[in-house]
C-alpha positions in Angstrom: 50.1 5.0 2.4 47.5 4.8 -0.4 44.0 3.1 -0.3 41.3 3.1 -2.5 37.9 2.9 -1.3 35.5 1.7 -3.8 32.0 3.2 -3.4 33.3 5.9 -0.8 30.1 7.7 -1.5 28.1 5.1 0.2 26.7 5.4 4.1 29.6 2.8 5.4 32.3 4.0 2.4 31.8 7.6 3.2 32.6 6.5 7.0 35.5 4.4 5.9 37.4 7.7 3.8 37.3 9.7 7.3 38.9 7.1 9.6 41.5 6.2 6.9 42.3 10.1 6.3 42.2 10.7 10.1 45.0 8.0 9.9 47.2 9.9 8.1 46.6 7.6 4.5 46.0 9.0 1.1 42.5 8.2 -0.1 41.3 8.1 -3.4 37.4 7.5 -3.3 35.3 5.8 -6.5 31.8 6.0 -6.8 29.4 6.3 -9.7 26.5 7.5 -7.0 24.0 4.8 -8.1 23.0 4.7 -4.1 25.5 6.8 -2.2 25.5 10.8 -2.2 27.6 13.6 -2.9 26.7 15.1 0.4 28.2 12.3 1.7 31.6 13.3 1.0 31.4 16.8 0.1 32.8 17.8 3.0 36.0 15.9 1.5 36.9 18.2 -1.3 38.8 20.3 0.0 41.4 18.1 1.7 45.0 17.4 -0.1 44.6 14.1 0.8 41.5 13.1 -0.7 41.1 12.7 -4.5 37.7 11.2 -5.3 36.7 9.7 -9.2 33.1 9.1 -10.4 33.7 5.7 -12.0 31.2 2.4 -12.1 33.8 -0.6 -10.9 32.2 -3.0 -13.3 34.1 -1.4 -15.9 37.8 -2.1 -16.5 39.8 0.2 -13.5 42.9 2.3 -14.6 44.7 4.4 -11.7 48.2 5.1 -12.2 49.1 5.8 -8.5 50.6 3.4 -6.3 47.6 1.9 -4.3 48.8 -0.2 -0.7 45.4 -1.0 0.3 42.0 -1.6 -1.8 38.4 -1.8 -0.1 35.5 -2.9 -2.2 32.6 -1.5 -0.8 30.6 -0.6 -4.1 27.5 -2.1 -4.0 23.5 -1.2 -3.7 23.0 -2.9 0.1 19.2 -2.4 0.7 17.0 -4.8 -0.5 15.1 -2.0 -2.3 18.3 -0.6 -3.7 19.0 -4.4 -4.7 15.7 -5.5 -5.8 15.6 -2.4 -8.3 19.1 -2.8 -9.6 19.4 -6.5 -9.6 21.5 -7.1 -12.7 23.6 -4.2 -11.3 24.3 -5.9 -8.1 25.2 -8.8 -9.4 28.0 -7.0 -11.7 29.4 -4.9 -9.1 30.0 -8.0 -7.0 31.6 -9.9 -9.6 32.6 -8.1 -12.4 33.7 -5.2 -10.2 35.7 -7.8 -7.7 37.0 -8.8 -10.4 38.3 -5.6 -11.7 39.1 -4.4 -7.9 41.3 -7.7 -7.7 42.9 -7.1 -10.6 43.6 -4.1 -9.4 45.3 -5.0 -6.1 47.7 -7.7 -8.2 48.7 -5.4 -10.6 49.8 -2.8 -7.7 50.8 -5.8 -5.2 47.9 -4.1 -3.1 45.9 -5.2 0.2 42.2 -6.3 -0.5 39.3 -6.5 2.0 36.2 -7.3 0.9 32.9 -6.1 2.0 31.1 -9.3 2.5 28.0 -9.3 4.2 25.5 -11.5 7.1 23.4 -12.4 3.9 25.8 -15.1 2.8 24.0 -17.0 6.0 20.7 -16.9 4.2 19.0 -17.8 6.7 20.8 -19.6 8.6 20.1 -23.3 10.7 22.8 -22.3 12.9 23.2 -19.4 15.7 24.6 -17.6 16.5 26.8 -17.6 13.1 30.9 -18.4 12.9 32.2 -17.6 9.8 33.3 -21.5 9.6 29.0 -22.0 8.7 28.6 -22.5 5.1 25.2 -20.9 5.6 21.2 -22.0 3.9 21.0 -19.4 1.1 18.1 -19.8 -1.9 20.2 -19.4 -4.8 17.5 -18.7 -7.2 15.0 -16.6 -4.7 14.6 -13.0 -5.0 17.0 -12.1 -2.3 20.1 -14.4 -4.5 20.8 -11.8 -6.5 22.7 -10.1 -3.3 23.5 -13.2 -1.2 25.0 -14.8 -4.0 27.0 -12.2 -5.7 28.7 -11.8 -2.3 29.3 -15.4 -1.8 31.1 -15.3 -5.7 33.1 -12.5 -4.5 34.2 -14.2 -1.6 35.0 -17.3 -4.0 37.0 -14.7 -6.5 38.8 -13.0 -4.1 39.9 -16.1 -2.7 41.0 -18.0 -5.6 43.2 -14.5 -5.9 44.4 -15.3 -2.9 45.5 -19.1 -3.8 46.9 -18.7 -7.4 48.5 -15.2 -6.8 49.1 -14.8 -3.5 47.0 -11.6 -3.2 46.5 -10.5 0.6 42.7 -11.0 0.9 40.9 -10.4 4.2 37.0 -10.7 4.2 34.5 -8.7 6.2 31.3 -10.2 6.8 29.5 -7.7 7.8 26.3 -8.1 9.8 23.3 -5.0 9.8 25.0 -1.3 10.7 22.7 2.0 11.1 24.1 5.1 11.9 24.5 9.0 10.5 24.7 8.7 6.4 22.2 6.6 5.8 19.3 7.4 3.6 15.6 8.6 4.3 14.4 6.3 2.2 17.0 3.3 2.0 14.1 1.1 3.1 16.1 -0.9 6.2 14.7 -1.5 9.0 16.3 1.2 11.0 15.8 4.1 9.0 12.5 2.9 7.9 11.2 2.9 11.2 12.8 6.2 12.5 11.8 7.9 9.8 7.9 6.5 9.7 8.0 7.4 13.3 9.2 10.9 13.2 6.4 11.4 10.3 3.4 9.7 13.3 3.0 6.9 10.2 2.2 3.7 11.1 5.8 1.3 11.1 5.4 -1.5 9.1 6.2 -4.8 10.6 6.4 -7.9 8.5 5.5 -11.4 9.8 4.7 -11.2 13.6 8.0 -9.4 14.4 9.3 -12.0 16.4 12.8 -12.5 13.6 15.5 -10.9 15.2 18.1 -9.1 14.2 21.4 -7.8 16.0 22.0 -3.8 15.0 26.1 -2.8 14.9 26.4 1.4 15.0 28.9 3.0 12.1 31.5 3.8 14.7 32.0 0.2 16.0 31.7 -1.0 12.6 34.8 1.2 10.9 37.0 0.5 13.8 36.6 -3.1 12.9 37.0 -2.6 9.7 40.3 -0.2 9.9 41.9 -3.3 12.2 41.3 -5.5 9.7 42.9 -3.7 7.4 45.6 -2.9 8.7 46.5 -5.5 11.0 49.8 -7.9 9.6 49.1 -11.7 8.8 45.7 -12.3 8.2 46.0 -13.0 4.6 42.7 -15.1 3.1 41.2 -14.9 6.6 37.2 -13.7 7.2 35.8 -12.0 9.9 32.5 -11.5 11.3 32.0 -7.7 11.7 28.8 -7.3 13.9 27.0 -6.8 17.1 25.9 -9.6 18.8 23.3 -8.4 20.8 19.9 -9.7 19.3 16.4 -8.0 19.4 13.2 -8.8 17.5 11.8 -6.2 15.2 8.6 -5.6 17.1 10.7 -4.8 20.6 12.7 -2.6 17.8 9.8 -0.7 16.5 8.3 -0.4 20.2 11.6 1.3 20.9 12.1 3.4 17.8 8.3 4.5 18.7 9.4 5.3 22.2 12.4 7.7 21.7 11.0 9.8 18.8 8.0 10.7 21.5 6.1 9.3 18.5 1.8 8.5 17.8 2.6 6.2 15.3 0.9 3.0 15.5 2.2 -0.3 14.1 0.8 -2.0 10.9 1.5 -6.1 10.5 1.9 -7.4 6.9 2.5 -11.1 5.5 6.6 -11.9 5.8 8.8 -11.3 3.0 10.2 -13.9 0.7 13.2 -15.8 2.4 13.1 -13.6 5.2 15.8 -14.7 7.8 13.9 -15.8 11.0 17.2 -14.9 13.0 20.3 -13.5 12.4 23.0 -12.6 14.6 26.9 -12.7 14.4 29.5 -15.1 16.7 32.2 -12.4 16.6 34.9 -14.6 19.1 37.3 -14.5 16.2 37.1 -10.9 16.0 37.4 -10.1 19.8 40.2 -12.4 19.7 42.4 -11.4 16.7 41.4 -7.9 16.6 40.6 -7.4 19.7 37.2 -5.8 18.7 33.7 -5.7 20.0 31.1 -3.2 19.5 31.3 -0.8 22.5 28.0 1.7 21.3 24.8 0.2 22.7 21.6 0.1 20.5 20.0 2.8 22.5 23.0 5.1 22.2 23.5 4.6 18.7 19.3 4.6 18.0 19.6 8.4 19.8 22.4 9.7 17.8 20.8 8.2 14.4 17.2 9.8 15.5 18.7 12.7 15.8 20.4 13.0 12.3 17.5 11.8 10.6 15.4 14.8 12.3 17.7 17.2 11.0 17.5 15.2 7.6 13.9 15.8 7.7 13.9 18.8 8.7 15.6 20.3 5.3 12.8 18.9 3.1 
């Protein structure tokens, strides 16, 4: 089988092209490396059953292999990748769902979305279902990510209604893990990296807003049953761990395991700044049988560690 994995460059896309090709699928990866990296995938290259094409999605897509399976993953998922390419985000989640969709009618494909826990906002219910139609500012800073997902979910839909497109939808809630940039400027890698410096980790608000923290390798396994799994056309899923912690008790930790001096510097909260956030993932466990098996402070020791050796070429 065939599947195309739209930014496969990207810290979860890159993931994604090694479980599907461990799998025994064909994988053709598209990125135009706007956030991901080459280094990513460069290990790749040299495998017969990986073909890889540096293409921006929000331009018309032409592959002429069969295709069984499409993954939309393309787009900048930092708020400072985001908030410096706003316009950008806003096209790859619609114009380039639009093109991806296209894509999986023409070739009678599988689509699954990568939705995300920002379609929430933040949210006046917890922990989250996916039935929760979420609180989201649709003209705040952050709307130029929350909404573009919540139009792609809307497009990929309506595909689903008027041409009977398989559509699944991941909502995906925050994922850390090898791949992920020094400075992508989440939480996670901010802190690690801050604190492997002795820099002071920056906290905003009090710290008390938590957030739940699923690792890359619980994450793709979710992902790769949803995509494969039969009859759950037009469904959505809540891809996430639900185990909540606040930043500060995040920060002491990260501070902890890196044997670190680094102090902690509070500054005023950021604009529409989810107080908490944290996925109900009973549909998941139930249909997919899936539930996040790495704990925080396994995955926070396998991540510290890739980021030292990250560092440690500079």
């Amino acid at each position: 089988m065939k599947v195309l994995i739209t930014g496969a460059a990207g810290f979860i896309g890159s993931h994604l092209c090694d479980r599907f090709l461990s799998e025994g699928f064909f994988v053709i990866g598209m990125d135009n490396f706007l956030t991901g990296s080459p280094d990513n995938i460069a290990h790749l290259f040299g495998n017969k059953n990986f073909k890889f094409i540096e293409y921006d999605v929000t331009r018309y897509i032409y592959i002429p292999d069969e295709i069984d399976l499409i993954l939309h993953f393309a787009c900048p998922a930092s708020p400072v990748d985001y908030l410096k390419h706003p316009i950008h985000t806003m096209k790859v989640d619609s114009l380039g769902t639009l093109h991806t969709l296209g894509l999986a009618k023409k070739k009678k494909a599988r689509y699954v979305f990568a939705s995300t826990s920002e379609v929430y906002g933040d949210p006046q219910v917890h922990p989250q279902p996916e039935d929760y139609w979420g609180n989201v500012n649709p003209v705040g800073v952050r709307s130029v990510y929350d909404e573009a997902k919540r139009f792609s979910e809307a497009m990929g839909m309506a595909y689903h209604r008027e041409h009977g497109i398989d559509v699944r939808i991941a909502r995906i809630f925050n994922t850390y893990g090898e791949r992920m940039r020094l400075n992508d400027g989440r939480v996670i890698p901010n802190f690690i990296c801050k604190a492997l410096e002795d820099e002071d980790l920056t906290v905003y608000g009090d710290g008390s807003q938590t957030r739940s923290f699923c690792y890359i390798s619980d994450l793709v396994e979710g992902i790769f049953r949803l995509s494969t799994a039969e009859g759950l056309d037009g469904q959505v899923f809540n891809l996430g761990n639900p185990d909540e912690v606040s930043v500060i008790d995040l920060a002491k930790k990260v501070i902890e395991k890196t044997g670190s001096s680094s102090g902690i510097t509070f500054l005023p909260p950021m604009d529409d700044d989810p107080k908490r956030r944290c996925p109900d993932i009973t549909k998941a466990k139930t249909v997919l049988g899936w539930y996040p098996k790495v704990s925080l402070d396994e995955g926070l020791e396998n991540t510290i560690q890739y980021f030292k050796r990250k560092l440690n070429k500079k």
